[in-house]
C-alpha positions as CSV (number, residue, x, y, z in Angstrom):
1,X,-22.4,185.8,-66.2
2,X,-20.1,188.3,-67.6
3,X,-16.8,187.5,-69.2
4,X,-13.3,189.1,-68.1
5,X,-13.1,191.2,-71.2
6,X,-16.9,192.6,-70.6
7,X,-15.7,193.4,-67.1
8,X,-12.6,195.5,-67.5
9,X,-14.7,197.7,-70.0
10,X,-16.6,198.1,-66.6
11,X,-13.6,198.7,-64.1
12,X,-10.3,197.3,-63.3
13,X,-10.1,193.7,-62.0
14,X,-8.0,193.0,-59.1
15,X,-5.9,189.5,-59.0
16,X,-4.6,187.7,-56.3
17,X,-1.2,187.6,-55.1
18,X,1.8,185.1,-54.7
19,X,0.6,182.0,-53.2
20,X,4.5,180.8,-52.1
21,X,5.1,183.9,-49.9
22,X,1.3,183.0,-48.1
23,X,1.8,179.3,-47.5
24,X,5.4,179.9,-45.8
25,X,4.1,182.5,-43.4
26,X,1.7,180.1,-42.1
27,X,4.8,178.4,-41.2
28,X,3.3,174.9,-41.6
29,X,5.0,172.0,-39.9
30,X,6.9,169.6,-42.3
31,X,4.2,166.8,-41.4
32,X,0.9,168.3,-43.4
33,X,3.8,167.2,-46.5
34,X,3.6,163.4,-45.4
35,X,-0.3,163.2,-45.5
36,X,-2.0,160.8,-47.9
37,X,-0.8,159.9,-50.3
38,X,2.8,160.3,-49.3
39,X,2.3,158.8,-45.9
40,X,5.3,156.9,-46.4
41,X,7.1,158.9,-48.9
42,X,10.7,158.9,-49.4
43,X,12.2,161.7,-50.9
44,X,11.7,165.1,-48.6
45,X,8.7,166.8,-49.5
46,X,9.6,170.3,-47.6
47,X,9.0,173.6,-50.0
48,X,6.8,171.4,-52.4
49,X,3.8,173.7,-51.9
50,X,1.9,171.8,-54.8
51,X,2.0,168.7,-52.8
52,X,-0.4,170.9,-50.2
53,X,-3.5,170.6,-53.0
54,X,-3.5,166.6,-52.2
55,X,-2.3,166.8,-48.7
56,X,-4.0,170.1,-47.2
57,X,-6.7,171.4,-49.5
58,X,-8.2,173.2,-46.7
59,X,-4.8,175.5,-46.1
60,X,-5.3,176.5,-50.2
61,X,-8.6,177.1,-49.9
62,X,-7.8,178.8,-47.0
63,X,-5.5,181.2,-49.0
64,X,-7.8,181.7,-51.9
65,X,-10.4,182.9,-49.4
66,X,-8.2,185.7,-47.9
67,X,-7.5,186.9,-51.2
68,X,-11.3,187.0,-52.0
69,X,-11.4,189.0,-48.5
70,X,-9.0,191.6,-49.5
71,X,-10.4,192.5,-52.7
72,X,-9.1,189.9,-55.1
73,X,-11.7,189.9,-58.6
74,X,-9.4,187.0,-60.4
75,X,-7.6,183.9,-57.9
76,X,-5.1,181.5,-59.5
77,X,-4.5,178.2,-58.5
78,X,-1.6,176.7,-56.7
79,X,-0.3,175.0,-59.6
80,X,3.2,176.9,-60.3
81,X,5.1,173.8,-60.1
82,X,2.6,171.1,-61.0
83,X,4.4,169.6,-64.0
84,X,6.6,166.0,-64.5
85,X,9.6,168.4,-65.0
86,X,9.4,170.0,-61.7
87,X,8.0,167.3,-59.7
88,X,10.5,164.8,-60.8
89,X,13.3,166.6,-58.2
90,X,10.4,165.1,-55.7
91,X,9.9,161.9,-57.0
92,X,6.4,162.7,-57.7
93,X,6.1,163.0,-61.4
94,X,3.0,160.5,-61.6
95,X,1.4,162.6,-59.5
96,X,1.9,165.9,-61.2
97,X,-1.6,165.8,-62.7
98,X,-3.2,164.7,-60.1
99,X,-1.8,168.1,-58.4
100,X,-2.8,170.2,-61.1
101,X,-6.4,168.7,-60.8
102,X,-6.4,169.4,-57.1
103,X,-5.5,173.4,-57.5
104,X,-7.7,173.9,-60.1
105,X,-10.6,172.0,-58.5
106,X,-9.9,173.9,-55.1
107,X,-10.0,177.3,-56.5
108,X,-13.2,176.7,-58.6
109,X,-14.8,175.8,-55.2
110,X,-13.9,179.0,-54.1
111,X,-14.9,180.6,-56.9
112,X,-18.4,178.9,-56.8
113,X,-18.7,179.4,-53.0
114,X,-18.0,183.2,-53.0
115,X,-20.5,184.0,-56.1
116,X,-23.1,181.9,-54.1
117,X,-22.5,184.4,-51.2
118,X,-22.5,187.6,-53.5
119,X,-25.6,186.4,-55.3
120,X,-27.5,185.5,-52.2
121,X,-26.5,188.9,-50.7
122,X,-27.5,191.0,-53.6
123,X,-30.9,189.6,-54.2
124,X,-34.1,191.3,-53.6
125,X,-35.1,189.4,-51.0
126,X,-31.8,189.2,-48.9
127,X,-32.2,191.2,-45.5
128,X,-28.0,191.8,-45.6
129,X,-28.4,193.1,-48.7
130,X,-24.5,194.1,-50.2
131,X,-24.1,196.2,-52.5
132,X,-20.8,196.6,-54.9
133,X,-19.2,200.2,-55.2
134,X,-16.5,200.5,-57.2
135,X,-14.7,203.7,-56.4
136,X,-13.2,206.1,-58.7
137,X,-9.6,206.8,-59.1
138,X,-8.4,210.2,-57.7
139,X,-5.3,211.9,-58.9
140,X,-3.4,213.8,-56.6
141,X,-1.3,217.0,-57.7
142,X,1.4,217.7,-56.2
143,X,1.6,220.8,-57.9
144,X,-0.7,223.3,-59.4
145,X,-3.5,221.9,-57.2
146,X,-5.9,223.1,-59.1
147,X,-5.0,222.9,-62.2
148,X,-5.0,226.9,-63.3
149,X,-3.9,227.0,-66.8
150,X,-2.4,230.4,-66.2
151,X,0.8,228.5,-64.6
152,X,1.4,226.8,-67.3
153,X,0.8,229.4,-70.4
154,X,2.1,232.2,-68.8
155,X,5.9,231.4,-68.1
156,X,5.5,229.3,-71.2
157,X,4.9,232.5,-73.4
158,X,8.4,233.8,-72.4
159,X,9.7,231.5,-75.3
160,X,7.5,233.2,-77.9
161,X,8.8,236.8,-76.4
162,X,12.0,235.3,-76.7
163,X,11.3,234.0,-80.4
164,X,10.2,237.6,-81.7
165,X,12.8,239.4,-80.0
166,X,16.1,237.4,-80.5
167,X,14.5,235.6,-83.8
168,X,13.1,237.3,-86.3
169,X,13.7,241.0,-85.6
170,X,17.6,240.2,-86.5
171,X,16.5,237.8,-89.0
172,X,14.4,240.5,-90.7
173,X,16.8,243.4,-89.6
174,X,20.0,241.8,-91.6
175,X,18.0,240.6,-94.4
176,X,16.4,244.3,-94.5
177,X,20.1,245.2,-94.6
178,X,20.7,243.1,-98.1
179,X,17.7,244.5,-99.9
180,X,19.3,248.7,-99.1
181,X,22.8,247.2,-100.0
182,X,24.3,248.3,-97.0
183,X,25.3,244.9,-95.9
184,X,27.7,245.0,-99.2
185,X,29.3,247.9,-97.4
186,X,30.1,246.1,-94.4
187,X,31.5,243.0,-95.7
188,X,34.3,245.2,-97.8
189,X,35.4,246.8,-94.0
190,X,38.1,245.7,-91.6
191,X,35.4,244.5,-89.2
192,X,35.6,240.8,-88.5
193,X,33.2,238.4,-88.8
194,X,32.6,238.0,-85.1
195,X,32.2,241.9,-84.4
196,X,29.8,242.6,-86.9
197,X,27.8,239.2,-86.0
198,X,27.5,240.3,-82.0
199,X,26.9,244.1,-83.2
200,X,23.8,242.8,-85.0
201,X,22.6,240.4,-82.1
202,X,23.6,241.9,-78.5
203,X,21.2,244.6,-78.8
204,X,18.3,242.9,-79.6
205,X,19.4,240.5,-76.5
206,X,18.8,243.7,-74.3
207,X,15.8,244.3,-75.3
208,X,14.0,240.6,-75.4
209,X,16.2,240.8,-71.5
210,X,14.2,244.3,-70.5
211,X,11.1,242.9,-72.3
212,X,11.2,239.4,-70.3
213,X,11.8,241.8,-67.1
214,X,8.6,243.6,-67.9
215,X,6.5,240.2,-68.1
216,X,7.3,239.1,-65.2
217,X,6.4,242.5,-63.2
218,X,2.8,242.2,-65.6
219,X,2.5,238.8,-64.3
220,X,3.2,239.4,-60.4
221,X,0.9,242.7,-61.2
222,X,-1.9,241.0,-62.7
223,X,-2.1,237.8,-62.0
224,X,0.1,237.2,-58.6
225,X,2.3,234.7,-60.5
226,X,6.2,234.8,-59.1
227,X,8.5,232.0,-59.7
228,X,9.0,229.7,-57.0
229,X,12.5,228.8,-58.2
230,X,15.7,231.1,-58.0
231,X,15.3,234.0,-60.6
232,X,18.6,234.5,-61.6
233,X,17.3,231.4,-63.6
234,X,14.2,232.5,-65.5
235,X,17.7,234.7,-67.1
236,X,19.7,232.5,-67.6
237,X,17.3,230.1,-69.4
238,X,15.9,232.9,-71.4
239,X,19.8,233.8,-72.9
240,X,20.1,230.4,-74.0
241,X,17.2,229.9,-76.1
242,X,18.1,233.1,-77.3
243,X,20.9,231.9,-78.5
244,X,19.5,229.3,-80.1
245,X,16.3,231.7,-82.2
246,X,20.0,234.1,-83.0
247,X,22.3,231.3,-84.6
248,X,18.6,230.1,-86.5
249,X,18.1,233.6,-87.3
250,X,21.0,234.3,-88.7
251,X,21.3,231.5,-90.8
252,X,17.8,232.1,-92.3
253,X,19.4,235.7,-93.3
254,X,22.5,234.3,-94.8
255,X,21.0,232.3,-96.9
256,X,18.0,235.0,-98.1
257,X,17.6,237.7,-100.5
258,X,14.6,239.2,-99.2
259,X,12.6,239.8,-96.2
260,X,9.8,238.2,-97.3
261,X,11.5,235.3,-98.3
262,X,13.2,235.2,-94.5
263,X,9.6,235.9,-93.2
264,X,8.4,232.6,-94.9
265,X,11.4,230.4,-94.0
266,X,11.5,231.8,-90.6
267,X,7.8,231.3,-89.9
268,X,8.1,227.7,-91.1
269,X,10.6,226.5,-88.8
270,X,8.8,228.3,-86.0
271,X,5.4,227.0,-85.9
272,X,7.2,223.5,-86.4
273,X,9.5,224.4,-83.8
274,X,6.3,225.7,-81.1
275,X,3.9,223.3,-81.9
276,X,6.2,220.3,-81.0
277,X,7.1,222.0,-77.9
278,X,4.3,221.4,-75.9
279,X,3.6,224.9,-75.2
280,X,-0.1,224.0,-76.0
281,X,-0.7,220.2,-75.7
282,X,1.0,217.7,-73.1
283,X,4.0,215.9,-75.4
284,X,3.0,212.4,-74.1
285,X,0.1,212.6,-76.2
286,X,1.9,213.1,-79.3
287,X,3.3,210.0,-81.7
288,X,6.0,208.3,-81.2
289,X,8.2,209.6,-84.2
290,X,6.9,213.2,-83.3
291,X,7.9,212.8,-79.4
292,X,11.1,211.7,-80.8
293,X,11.7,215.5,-82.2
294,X,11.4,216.3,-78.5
295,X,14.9,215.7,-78.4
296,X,16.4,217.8,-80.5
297,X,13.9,221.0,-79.8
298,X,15.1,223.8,-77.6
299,X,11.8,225.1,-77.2
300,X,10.5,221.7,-75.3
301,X,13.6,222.1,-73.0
302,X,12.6,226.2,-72.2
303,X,9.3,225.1,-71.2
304,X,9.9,221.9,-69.5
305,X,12.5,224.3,-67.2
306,X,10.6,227.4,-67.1
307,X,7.6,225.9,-65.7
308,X,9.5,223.6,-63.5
309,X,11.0,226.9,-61.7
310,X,7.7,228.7,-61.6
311,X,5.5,226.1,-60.3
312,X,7.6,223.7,-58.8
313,X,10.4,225.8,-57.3
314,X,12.6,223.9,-59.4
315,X,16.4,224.8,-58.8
316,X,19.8,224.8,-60.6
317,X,19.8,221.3,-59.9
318,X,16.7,220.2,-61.0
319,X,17.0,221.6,-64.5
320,X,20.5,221.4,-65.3
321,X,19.6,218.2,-67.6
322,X,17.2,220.9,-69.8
323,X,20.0,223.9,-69.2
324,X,23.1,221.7,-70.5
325,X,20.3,220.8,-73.5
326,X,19.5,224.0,-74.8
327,X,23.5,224.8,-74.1
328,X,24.2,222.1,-76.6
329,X,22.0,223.0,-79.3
330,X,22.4,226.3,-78.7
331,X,26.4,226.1,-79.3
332,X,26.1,224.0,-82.2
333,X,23.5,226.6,-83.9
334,X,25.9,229.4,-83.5
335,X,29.3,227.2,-85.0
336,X,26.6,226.8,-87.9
337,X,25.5,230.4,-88.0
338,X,29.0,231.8,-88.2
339,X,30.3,229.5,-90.6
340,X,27.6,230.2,-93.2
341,X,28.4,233.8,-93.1
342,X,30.6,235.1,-95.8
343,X,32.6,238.1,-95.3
344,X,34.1,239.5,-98.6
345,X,37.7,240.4,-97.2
């Protein structure tokens, strides 16, 4: 015979359930309590279902065979309140053992009597003979029936458009400024901090915007992909990771004297940044301290969003968790991007 351990390597075992809830919707009268050996018992007996393995072993056995019925792999015995502790409110603390003797012993009859049946069914010789299928599980999706990767790559490669566009081309086109010494120009002008930081950045935004634009017509062209949700969103989604790849930019060029040093530093931060996104792999299967950096990634909250509009028509509502998210980190980015620039005037 095989043990439990052996069987769940096999399949999933199936237990029984509550024995309490049973043995009160048989709605047994008070009497089957009183049966020897508390014929002439004292104390009320009512709700002591433990009492019911001396009194009425047939109604537990009774119980345990349903459950068999139904499906049950693993039946417990009607022991929950077999103890002195408990059965003392009863006045039946001698007999506590003799209880928990009872259940066990009832169930194990069971036990025996249904793999008698099984055994006898499933021989060679049995004209009935009954065999054991053990179904598969099924998974049902809701959306994305059938799984076609496109819907999940596709809108997810807005973030890397977003991350070459907004990113690095102001990253390298500032730093670029350094090396000709133009930059040193600037910074001696009346033009404020602010001016000369949006100058740099809001065309580039127009751009990754037009670009976005075009990758959606490709997609709708090519593959018939539209987004399910409200498109006003895809936008608004895509400015505020751009916002984010701007202030991280920026920052990279403040603090670099040359492009290729801004191409390294950049580059770091955003395979880092992508590859915990879950733009390629599911971020449930990750560790626990990388999931963590979930949290704090703006990329994660693009895609989570993006791909919740496309494919599950996802509204306002159902991404405003990711949109106030990416609005956070993308705010605090940008307080950190203007503050390390230094303007000499």
């Amino acid at each position: 015979m095989k043990t439990i351990r052996e069987c769940l390597e096999e399949r999933i075992l199936i237990m029984d359930g509550a024995m309490g809830t049973f043995i009160q919707q048989k709605a047994l009268d008070e009497r089957v309590f009183y049966r020897r050996p508390f014929a002439s018992w004292q104390v009320s007996l009512a709700g002591n279902n433990d009492v019911l393995n001396l009194t009425a072993p047939e109604v537990i056995a009774d119980i345990h065979e349903r459950y068999v019925q139904a499906g049950a792999d693993i039946i417990s015995t009607n022991t929950f309140s077999a103890n002195r502790i408990s059965q003392r409110e009863y006045g039946c603390a001698e007999q506590a053992r003799l209880m928990a003797y009872e259940g066990a012993r009832i169930a194990r009859r069971v036990a025996d009597e249904t793999n008698s049946r099984l055994s006898t069914l499933n021989s060679p010789t049995s004209s009935a003979r009954f065999d054991l299928q053990v179904k598969e599980l099924s998974t049902l999706n809701l959306y994305n029936k059938h799984q076609n990767y496109k819907l999940y790559m596709i809108p997810a490669l807005l973030a890397i458009v977003m991350m070459l566009m907004t990113g690095f081309l102001p990253t390298l086109n500032i730093v670029g400024e350094k090396e000709s010494g133009t930059i040193e120009q600037i910074n001696v002008t009346p033009v404020s901090k602010w001016a000369f930081i949006l100058s740099k950045l809001i065309p580039f935004w127009i751009i990754a915007l037009f670009v976005v634009t075009v990758c959606l017509v490709l997609s709708w062209l090519i593959y018939g992909l539209t987004p399910n949700g409200p498109l006003w969103l895809v936008y608004v989604l895509a400015m505020l990771l751009a916002l984010f790849f701007s202030a991280l930019g920026l920052i990279i060029s403040n603090y670099s004297d040359t492009m290729q040093q801004a191409i390294f530093v950049m580059w770091f931060f955003i395979v880092c940044i992508m590859l915990l996104s879950g733009l390629f792999t599911p971020t449930r299967s990750m560790p626990d301290w990388a999931y963590l950096t979930t949290y704090v990634n703006p990329m994660h909250y693009f895609i989570d969003a993006i791909r919740t509009v496309f494919i599950r028509g996802g509204g306002f509502y159902e991404v405003a968790h990711q949109v106030l998210a990416l609005l956070a980190i993308g705010l605090f980015m940008a307080l950190c991007a203007v503050q390390s620039y230094k303007k000499n005037c």
